[in-house]
GUTOR-862039 format. One record per atom (N, C-alpha, C): z, x, y. Coordinates in pm, whole numbers, plus 32768, in hexadecimal, padded with zeros to 4 digits. Layout:
N
ZXY ...
END
This chain:
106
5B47796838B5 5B4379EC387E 5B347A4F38F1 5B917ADC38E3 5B5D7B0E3959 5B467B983921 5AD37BC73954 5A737C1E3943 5A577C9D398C 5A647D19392C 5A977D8139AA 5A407DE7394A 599D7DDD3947 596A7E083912 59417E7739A1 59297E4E3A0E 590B7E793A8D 598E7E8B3ADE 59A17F073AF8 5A3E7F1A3B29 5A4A7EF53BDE 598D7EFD3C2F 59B67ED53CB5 59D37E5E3CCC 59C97E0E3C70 59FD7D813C7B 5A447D0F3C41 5A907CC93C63 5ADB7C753C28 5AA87C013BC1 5A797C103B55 5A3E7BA33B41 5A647B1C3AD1 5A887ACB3ADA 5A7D7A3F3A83 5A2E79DB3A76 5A2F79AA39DB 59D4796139CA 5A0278E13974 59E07867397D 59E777FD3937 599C77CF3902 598677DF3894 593A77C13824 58D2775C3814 595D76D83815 5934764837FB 58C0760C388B 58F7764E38E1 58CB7611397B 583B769C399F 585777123933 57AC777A3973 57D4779E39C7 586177BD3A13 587377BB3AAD 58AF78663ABC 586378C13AE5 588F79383B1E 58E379603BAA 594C79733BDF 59A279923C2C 59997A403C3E 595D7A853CA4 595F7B0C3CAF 59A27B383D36 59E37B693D32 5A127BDB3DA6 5A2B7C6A3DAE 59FB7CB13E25 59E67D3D3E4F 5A657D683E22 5A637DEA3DF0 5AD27DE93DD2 5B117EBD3DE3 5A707ECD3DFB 5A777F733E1D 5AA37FA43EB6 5AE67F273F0A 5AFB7F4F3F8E 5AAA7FA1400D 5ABD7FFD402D 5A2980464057 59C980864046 59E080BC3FA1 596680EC3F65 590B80B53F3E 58B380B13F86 5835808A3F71 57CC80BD3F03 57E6815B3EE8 579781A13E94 574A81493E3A 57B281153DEC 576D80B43D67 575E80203D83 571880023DF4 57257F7A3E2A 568F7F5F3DC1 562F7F8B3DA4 55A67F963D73 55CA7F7C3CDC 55EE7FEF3CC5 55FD7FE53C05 56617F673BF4 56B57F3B3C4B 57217ED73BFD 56DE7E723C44 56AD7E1C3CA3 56247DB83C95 55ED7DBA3C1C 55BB7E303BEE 55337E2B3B78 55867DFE3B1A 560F7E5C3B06 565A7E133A8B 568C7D763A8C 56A57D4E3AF3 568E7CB43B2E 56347C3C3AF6 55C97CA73B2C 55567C193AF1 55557C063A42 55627C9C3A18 55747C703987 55B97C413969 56387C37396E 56BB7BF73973 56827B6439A6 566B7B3439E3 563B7AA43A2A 55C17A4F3999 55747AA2398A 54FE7AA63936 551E7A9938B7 555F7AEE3877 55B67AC637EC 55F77A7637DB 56577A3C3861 56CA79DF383F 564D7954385A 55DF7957389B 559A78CE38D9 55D0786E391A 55FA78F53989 564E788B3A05 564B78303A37 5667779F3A5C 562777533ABA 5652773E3B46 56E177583B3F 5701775A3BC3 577577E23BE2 5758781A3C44 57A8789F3C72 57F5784B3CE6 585378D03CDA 58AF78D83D88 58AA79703DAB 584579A13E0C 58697A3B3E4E 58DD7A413EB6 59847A933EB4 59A87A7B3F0A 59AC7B263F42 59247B4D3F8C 591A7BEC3FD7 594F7BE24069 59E27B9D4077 5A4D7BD440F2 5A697C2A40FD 5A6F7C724061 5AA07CE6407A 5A3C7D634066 59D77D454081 59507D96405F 593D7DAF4110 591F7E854107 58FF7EA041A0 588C7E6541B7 586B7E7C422B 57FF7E73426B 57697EA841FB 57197E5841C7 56977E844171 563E7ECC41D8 56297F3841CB 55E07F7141EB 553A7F6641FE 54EC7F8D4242 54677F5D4268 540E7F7A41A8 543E7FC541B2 53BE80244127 540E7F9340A7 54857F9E40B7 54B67F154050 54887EAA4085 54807E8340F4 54527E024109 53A57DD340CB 53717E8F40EB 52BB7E6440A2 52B57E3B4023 532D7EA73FD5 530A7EB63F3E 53697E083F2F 53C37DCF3F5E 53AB7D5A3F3F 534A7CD33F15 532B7CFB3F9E 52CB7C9E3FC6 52487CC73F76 521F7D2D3F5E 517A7D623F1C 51B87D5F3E67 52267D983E78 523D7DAC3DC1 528E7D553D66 53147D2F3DA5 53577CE73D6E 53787C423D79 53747C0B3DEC 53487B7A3DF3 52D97B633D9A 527C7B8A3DAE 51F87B5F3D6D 52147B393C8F 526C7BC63C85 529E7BB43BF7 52F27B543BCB 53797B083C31 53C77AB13C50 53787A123C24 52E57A423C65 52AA79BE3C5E 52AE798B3BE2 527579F13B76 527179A33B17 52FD79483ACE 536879453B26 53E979013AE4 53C678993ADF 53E678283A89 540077933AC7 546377553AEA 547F77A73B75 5508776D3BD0 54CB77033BFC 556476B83BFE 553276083C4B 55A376393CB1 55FD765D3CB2 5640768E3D1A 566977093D3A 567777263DC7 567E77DB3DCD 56FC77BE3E5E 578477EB3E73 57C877F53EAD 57EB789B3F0A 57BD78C43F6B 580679263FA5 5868791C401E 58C079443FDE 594F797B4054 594B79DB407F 595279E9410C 59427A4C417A 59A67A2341FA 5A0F7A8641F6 5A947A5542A0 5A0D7AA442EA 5A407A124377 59EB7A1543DB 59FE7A804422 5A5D7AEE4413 5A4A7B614434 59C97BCD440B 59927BA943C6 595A7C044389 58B17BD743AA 58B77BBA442A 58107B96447D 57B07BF6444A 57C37C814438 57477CC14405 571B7C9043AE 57937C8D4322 57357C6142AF 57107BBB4289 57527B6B42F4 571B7AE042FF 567B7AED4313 56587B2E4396 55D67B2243C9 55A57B81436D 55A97BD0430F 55467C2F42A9 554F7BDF4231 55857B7B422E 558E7B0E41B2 552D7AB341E0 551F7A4B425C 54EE79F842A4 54497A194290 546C7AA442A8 53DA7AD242AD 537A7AC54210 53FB7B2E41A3 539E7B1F415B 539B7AC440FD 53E07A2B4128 53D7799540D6 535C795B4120 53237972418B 52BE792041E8 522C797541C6 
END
């Protein structure tokens, strides 16, 4: 099923398998990088995801103030999923937001 309740991102889902597939999909606007996360987790939370694929290649560089409110606001809400698997795609071009990911999975 694919799902375009959130317009910055690409999203599908498979039902039978719980399995969410998301990609960036607002190019460099960042503006609504916050509200379409939040709409995310609900989206994740309603469907009772178990396993995702993030593919943010095409997501700029996250910014420092996004990287806090990640890490302090929205991971923490994520937690309550019961993912058994969590997949992110990132081209190795994109070293900033590898190491601001690295960071805030550790």
């Amino acid at each position: 099923m694919i799902i375009t309740d959130i317009k910055e991102f690409k999203i599908q889902y498979d039902e039978p398998l719980r399995f969410l597939r998301v990609e960036w999909a607002a190019g460099r606007d960042m503006r609504r990088l916050r509200a379409a996360l939040e709409q995310l987790s609900q989206v994740a939370i309603r469907l009772q995801v178990t396993h995702g694929l993030l593919a943010v290649d095409t997501l700029p560089d996250i910014s420092a103030y996004d990287q806090i409110w990640l890490g302090s606001q929205w991971l923490p809400k994520m937690a309550g999923l019961s993912l058994t698997q969590a997949v992110i795609v990132l081209s190795s071009g994109k070293v900033y937001n590898q190491q601001a990911i690295e960071t805030l999975l550790t």
